[in-house]
Gaussian input, Z-matrix of N, CA and C with variables (Angstrom, degrees):
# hf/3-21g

backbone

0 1
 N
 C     1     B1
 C     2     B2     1     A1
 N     3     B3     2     A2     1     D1
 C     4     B4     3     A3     2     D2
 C     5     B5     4     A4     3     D3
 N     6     B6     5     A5     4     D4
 C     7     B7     6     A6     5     D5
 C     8     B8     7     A7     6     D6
 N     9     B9     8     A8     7     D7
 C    10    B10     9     A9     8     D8
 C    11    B11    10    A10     9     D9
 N    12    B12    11    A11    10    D10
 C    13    B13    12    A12    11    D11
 C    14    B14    13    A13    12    D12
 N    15    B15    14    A14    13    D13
 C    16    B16    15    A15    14    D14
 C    17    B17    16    A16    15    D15
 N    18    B18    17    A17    16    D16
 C    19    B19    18    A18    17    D17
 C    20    B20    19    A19    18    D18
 N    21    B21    20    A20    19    D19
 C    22    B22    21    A21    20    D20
 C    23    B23    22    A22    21    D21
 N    24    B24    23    A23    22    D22
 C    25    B25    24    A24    23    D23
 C    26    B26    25    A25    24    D24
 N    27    B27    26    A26    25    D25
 C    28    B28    27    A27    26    D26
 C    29    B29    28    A28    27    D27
 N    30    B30    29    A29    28    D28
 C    31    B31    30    A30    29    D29
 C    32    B32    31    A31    30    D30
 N    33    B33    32    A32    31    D31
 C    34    B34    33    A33    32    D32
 C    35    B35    34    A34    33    D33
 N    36    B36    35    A35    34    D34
 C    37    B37    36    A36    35    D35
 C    38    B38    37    A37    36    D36
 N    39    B39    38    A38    37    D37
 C    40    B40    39    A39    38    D38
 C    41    B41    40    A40    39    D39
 N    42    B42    41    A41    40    D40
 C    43    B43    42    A42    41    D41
 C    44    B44    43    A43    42    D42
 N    45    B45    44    A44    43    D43
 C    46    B46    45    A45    44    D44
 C    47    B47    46    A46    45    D45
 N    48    B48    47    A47    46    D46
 C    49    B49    48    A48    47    D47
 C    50    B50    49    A49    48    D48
 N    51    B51    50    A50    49    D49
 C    52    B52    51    A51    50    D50
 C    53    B53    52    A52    51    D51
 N    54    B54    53    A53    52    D52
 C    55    B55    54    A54    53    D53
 C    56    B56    55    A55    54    D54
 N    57    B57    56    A56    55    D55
 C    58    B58    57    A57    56    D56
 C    59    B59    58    A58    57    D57
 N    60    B60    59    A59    58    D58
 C    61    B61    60    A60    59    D59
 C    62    B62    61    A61    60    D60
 N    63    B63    62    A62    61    D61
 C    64    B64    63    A63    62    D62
 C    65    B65    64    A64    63    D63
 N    66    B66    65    A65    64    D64
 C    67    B67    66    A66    65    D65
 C    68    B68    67    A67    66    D66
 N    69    B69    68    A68    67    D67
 C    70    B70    69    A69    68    D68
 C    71    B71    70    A70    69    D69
 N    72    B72    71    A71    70    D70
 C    73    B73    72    A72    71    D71
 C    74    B74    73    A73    72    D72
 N    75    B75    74    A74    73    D73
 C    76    B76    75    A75    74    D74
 C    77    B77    76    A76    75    D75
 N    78    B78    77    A77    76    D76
 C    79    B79    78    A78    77    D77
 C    80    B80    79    A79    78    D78
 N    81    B81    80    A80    79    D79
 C    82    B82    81    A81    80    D80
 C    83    B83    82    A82    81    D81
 N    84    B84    83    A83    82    D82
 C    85    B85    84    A84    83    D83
 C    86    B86    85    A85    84    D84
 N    87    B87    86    A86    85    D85
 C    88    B88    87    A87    86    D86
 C    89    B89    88    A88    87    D87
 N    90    B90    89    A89    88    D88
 C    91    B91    90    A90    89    D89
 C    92    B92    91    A91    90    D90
 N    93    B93    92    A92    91    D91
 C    94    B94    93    A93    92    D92
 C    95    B95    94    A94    93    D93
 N    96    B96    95    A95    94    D94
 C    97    B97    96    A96    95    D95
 C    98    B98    97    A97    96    D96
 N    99    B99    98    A98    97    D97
 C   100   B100    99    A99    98    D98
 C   101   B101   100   A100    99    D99
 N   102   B102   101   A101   100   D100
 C   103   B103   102   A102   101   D101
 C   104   B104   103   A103   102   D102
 N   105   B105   104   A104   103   D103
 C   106   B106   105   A105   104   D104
 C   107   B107   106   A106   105   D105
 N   108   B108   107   A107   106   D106
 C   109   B109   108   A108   107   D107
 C   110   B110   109   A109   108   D108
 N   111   B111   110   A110   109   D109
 C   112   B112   111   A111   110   D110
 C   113   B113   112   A112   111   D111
 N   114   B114   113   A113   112   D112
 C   115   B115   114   A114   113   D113
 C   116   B116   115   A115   114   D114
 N   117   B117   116   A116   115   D115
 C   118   B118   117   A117   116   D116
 C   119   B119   118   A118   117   D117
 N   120   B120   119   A119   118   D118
 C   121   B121   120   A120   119   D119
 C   122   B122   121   A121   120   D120
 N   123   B123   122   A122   121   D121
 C   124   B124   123   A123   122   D122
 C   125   B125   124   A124   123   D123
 N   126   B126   125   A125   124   D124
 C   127   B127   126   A126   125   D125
 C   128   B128   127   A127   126   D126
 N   129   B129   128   A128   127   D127
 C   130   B130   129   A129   128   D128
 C   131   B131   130   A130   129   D129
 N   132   B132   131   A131   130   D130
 C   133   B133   132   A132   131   D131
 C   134   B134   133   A133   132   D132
 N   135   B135   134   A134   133   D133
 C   136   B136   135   A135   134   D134
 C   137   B137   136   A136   135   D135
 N   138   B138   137   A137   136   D136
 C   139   B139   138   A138   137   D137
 C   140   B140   139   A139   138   D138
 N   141   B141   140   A140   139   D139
 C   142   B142   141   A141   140   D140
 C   143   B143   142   A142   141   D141
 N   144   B144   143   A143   142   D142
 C   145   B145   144   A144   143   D143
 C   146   B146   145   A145   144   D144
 N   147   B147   146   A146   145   D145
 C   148   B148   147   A147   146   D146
 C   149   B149   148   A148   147   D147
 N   150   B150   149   A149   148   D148
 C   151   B151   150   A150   149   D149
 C   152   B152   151   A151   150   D150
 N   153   B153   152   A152   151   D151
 C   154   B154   153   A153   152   D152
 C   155   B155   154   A154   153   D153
 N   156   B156   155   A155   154   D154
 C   157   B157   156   A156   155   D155
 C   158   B158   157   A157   156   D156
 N   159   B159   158   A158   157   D157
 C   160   B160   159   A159   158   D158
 C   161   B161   160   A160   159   D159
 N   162   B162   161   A161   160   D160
 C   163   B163   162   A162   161   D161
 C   164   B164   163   A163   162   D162
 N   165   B165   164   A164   163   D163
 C   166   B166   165   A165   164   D164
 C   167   B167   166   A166   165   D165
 N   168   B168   167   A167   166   D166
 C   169   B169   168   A168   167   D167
 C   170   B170   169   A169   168   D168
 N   171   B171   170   A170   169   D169
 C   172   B172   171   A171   170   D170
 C   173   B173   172   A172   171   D171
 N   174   B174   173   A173   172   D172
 C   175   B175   174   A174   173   D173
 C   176   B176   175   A175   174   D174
 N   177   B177   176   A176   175   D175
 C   178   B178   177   A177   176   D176
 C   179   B179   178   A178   177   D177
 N   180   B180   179   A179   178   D178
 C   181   B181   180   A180   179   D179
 C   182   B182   181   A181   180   D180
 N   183   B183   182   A182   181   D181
 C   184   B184   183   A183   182   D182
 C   185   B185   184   A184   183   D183
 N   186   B186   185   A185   184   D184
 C   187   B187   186   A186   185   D185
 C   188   B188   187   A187   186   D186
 N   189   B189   188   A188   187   D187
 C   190   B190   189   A189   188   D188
 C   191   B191   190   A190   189   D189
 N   192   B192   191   A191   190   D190
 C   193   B193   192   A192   191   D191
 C   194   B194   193   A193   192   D192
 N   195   B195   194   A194   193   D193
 C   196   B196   195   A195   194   D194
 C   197   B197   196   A196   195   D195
 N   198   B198   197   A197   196   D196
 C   199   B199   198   A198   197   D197
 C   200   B200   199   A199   198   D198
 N   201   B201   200   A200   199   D199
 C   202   B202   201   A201   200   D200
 C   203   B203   202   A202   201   D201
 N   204   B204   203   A203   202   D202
 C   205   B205   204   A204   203   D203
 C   206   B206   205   A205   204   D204
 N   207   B207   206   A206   205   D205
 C   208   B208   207   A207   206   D206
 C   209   B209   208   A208   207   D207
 N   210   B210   209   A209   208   D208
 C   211   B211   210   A210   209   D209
 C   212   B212   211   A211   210   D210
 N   213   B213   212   A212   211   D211
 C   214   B214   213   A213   212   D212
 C   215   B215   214   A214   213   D213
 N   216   B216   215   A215   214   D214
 C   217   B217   216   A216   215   D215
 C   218   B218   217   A217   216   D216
 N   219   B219   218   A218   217   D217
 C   220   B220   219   A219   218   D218
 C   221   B221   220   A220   219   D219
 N   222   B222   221   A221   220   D220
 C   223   B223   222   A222   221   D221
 C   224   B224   223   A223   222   D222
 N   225   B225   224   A224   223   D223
 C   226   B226   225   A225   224   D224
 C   227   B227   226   A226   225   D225
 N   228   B228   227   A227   226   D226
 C   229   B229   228   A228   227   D227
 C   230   B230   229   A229   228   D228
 N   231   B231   230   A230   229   D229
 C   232   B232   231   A231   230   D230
 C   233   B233   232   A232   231   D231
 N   234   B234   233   A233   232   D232
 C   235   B235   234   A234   233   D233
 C   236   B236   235   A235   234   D234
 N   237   B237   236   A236   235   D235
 C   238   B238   237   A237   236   D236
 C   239   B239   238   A238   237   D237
 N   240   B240   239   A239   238   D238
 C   241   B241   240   A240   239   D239
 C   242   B242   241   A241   240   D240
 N   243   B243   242   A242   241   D241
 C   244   B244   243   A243   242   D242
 C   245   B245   244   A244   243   D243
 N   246   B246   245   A245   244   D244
 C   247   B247   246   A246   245   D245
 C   248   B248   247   A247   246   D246
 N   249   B249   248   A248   247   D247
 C   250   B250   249   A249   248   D248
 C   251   B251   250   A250   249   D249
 N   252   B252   251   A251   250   D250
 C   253   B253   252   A252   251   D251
 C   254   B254   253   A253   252   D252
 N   255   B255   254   A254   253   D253
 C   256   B256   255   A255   254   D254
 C   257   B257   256   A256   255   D255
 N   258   B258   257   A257   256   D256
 C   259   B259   258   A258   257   D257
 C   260   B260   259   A259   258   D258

   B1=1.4560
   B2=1.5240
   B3=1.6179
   B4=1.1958
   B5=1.6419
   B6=1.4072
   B7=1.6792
   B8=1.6699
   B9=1.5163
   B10=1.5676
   B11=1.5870
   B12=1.4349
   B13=1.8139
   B14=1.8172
   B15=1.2697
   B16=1.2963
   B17=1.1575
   B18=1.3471
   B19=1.1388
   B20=1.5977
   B21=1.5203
   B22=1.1819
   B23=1.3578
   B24=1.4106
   B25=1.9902
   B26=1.4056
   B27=1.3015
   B28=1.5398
   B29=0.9556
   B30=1.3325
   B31=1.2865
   B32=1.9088
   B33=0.8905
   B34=1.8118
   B35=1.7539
   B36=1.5683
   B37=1.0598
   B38=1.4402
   B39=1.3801
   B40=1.0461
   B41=1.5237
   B42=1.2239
   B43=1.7107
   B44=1.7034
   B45=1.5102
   B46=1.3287
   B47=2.0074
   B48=0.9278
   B49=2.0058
   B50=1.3858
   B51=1.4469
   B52=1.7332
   B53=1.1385
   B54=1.2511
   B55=1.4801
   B56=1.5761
   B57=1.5589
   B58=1.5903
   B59=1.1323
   B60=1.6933
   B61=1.1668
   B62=1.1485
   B63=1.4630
   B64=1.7645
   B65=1.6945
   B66=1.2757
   B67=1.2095
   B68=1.6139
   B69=1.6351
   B70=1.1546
   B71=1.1054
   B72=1.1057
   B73=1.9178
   B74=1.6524
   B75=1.3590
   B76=1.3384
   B77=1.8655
   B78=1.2898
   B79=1.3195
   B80=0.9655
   B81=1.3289
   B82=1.2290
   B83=2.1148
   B84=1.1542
   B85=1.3269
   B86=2.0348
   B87=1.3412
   B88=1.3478
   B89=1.8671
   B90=1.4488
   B91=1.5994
   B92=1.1799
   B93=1.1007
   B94=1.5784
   B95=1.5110
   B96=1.7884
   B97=0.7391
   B98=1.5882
   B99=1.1427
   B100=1.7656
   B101=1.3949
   B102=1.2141
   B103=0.9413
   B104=1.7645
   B105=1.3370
   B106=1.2491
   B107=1.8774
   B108=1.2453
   B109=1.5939
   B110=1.2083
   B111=1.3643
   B112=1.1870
   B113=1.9249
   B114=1.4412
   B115=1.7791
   B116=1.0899
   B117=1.8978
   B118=1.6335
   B119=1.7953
   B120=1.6518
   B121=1.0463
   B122=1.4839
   B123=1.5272
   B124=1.2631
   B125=1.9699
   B126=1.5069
   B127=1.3112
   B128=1.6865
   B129=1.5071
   B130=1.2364
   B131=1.9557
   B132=1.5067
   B133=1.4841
   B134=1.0393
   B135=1.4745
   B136=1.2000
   B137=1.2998
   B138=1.9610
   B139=1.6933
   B140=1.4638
   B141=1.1494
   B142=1.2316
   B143=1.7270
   B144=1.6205
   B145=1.5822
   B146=1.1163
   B147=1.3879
   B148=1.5631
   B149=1.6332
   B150=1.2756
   B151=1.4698
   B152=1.5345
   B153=1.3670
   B154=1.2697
   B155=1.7965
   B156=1.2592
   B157=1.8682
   B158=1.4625
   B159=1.0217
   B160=2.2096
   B161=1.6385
   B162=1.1325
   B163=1.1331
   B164=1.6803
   B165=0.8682
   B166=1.7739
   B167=1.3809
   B168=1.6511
   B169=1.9521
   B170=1.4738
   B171=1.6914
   B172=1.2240
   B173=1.8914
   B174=1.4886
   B175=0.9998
   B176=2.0123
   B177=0.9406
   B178=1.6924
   B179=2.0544
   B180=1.4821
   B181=1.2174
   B182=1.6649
   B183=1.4381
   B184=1.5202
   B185=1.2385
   B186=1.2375
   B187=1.5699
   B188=1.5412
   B189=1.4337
   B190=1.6080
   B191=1.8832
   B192=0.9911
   B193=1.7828
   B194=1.1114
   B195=1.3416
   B196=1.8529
   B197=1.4148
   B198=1.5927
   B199=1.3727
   B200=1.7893
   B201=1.2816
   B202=1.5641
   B203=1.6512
   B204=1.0592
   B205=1.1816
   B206=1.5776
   B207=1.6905
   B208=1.6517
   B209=1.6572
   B210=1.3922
   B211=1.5123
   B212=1.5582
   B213=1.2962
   B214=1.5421
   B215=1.6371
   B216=1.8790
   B217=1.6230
   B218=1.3617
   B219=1.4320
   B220=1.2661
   B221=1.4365
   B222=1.3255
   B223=1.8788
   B224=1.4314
   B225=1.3732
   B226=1.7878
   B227=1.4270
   B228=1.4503
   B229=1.6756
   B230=1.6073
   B231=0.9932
   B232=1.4237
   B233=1.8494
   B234=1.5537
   B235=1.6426
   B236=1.4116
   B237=1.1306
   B238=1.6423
   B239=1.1220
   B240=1.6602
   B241=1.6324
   B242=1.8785
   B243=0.7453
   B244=1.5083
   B245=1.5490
   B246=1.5099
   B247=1.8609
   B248=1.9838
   B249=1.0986
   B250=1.3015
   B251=1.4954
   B252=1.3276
   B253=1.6058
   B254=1.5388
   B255=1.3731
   B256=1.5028
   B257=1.7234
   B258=1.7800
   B259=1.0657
   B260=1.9436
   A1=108.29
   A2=117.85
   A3=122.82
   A4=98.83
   A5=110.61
   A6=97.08
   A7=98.80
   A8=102.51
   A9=97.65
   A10=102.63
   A11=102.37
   A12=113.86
   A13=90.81
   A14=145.73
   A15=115.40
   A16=99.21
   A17=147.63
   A18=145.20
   A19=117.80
   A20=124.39
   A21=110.19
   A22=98.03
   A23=116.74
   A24=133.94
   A25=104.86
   A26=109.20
   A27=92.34
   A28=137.56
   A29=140.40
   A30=129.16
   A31=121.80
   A32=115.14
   A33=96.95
   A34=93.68
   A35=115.27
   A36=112.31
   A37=114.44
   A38=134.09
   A39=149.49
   A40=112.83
   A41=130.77
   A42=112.63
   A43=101.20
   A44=102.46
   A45=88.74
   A46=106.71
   A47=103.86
   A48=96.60
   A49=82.29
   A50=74.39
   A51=96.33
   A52=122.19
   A53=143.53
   A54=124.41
   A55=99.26
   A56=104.01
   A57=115.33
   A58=131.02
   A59=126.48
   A60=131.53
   A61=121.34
   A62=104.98
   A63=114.09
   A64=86.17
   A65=123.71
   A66=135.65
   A67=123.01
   A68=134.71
   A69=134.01
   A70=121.17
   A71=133.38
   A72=128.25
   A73=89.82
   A74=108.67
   A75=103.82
   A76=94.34
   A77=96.67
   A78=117.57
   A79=140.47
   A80=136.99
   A81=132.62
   A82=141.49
   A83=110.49
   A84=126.40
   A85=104.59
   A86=102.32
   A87=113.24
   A88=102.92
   A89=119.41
   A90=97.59
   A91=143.30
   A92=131.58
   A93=134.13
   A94=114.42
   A95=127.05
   A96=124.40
   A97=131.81
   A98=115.80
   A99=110.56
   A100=123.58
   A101=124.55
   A102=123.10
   A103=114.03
   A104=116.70
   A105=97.78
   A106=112.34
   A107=111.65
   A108=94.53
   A109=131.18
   A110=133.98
   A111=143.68
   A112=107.10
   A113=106.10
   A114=90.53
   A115=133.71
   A116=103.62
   A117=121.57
   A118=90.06
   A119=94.28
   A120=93.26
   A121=115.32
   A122=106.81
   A123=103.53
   A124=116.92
   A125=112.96
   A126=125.62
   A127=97.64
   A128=113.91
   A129=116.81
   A130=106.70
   A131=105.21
   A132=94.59
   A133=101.10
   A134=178.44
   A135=164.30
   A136=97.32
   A137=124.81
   A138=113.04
   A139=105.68
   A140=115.41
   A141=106.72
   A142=117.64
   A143=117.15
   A144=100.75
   A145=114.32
   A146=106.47
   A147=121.64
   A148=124.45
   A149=100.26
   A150=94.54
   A151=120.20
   A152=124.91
   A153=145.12
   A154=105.92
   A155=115.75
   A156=119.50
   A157=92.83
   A158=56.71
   A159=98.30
   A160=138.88
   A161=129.42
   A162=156.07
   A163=104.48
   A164=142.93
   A165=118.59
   A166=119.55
   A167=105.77
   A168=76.68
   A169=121.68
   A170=118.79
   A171=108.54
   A172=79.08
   A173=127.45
   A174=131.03
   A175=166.92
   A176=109.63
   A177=95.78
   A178=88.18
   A179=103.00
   A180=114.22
   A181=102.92
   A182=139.32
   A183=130.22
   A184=109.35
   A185=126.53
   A186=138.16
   A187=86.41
   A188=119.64
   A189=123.38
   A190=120.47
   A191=99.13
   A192=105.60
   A193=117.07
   A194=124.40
   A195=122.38
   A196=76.65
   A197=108.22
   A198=139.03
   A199=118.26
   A200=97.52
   A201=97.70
   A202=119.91
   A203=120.68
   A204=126.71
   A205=102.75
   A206=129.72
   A207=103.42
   A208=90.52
   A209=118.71
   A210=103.67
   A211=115.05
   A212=102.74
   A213=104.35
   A214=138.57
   A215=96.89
   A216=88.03
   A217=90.45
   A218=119.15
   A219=151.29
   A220=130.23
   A221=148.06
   A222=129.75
   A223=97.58
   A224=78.19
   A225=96.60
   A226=82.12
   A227=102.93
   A228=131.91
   A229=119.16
   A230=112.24
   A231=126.33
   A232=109.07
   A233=100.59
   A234=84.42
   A235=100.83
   A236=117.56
   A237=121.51
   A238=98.58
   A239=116.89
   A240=132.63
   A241=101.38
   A242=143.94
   A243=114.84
   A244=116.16
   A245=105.03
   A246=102.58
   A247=94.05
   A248=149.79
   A249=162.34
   A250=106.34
   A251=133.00
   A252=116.11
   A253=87.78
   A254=99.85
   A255=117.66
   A256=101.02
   A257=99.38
   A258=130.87
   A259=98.23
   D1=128.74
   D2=-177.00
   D3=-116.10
   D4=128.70
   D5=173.43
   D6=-137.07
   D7=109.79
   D8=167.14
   D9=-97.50
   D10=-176.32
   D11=176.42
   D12=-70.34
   D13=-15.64
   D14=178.04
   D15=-109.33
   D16=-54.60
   D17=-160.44
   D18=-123.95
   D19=152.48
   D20=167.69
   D21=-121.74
   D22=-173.53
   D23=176.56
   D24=-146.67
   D25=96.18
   D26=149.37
   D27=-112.92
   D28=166.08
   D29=-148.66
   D30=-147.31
   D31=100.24
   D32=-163.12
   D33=-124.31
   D34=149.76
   D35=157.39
   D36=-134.68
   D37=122.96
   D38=-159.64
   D39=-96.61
   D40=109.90
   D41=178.83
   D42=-113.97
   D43=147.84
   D44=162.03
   D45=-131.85
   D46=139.12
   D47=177.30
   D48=-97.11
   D49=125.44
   D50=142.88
   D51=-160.11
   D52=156.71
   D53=-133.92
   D54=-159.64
   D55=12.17
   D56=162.80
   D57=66.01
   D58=-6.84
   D59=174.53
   D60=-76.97
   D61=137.08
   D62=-165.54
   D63=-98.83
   D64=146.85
   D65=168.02
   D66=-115.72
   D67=101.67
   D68=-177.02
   D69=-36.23
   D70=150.58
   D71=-168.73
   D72=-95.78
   D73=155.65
   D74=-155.21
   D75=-105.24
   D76=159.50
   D77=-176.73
   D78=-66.31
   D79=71.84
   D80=-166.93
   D81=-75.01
   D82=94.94
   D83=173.81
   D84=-11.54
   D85=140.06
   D86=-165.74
   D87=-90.97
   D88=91.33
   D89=171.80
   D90=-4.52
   D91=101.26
   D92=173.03
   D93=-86.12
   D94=110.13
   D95=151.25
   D96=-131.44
   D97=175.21
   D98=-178.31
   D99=-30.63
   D100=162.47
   D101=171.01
   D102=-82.78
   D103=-179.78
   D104=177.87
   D105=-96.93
   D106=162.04
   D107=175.27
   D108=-83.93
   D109=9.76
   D110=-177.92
   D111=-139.54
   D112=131.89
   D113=172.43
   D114=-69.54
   D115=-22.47
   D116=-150.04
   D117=-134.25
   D118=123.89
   D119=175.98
   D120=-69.24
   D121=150.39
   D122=-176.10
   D123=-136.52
   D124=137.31
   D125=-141.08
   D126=-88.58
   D127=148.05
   D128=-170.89
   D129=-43.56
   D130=164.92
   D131=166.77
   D132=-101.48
   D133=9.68
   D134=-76.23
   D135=119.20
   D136=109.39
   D137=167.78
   D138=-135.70
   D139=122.04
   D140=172.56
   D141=-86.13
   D142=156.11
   D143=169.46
   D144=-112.38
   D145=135.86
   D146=172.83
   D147=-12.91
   D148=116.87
   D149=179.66
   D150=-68.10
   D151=158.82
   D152=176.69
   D153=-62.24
   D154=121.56
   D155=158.47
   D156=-144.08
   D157=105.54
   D158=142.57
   D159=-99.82
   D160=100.03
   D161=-139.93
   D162=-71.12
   D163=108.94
   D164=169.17
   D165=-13.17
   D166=122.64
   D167=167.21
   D168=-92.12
   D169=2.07
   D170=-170.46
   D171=-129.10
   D172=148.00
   D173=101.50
   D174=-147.73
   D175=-117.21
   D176=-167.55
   D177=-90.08
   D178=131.23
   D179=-173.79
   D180=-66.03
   D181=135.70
   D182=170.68
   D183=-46.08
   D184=172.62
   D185=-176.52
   D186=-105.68
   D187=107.63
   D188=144.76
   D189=-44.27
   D190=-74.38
   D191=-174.91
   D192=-117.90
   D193=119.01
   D194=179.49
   D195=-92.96
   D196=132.64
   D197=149.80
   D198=-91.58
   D199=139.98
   D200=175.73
   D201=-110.46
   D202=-179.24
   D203=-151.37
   D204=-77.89
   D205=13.30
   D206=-145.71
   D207=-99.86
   D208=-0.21
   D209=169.14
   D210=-68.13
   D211=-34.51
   D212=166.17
   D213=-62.73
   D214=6.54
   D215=-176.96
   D216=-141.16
   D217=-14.59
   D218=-169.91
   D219=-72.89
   D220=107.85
   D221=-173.76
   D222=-153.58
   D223=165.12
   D224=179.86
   D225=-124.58
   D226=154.84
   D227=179.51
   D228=-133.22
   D229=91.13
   D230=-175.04
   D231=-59.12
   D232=111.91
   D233=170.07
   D234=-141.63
   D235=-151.63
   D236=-157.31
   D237=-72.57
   D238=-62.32
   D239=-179.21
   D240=-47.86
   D241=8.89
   D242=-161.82
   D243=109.54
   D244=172.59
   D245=-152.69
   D246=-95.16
   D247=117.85
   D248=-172.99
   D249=-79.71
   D250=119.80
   D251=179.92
   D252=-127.21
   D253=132.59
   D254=-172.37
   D255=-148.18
   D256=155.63
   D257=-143.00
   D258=-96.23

């Protein structure tokens, strides 16, 4: 890069090789393992069935907002000037 007060030059040359050959994804051999030891699947001897749950059908709603006590010690006083909050 040349930069005078009248003119500048810049200059870049970019190469890229590439040489276009597509290459097949290579082949992969099929796992070999045992056979199994039995042909026919075969079902537990002993099954128990799933036990029964039943859900509550009613219960205690969550508490949204715990409120505290300061309405109880707490007021606002409405007067001409504006709303007064006192203790």
């Amino acid at each position: 890069t040349i930069d005078t007060p009248f003119s500048s030059v810049r200059k870049s040359d970019v190469r890229v090789s590439n040489d276009a050959l597509a290459y097949p994804a290579a082949y992969a051999a099929p796992a070999l393992h045992a056979a199994p030891a039995v042909a026919a699947y075969a079902a537990p001897a002993a099954y128990a069935a799933p036990a029964a749950y039943a859900a509550p059908a009613l219960r205690a709603a969550p508490l949204g907002v715990a409120y505290s006590a300061a309405p109880a010690v707490a007021h606002l006083t409405f007067s001409g000037l504006g709303v007064n909050y006192g203790w």
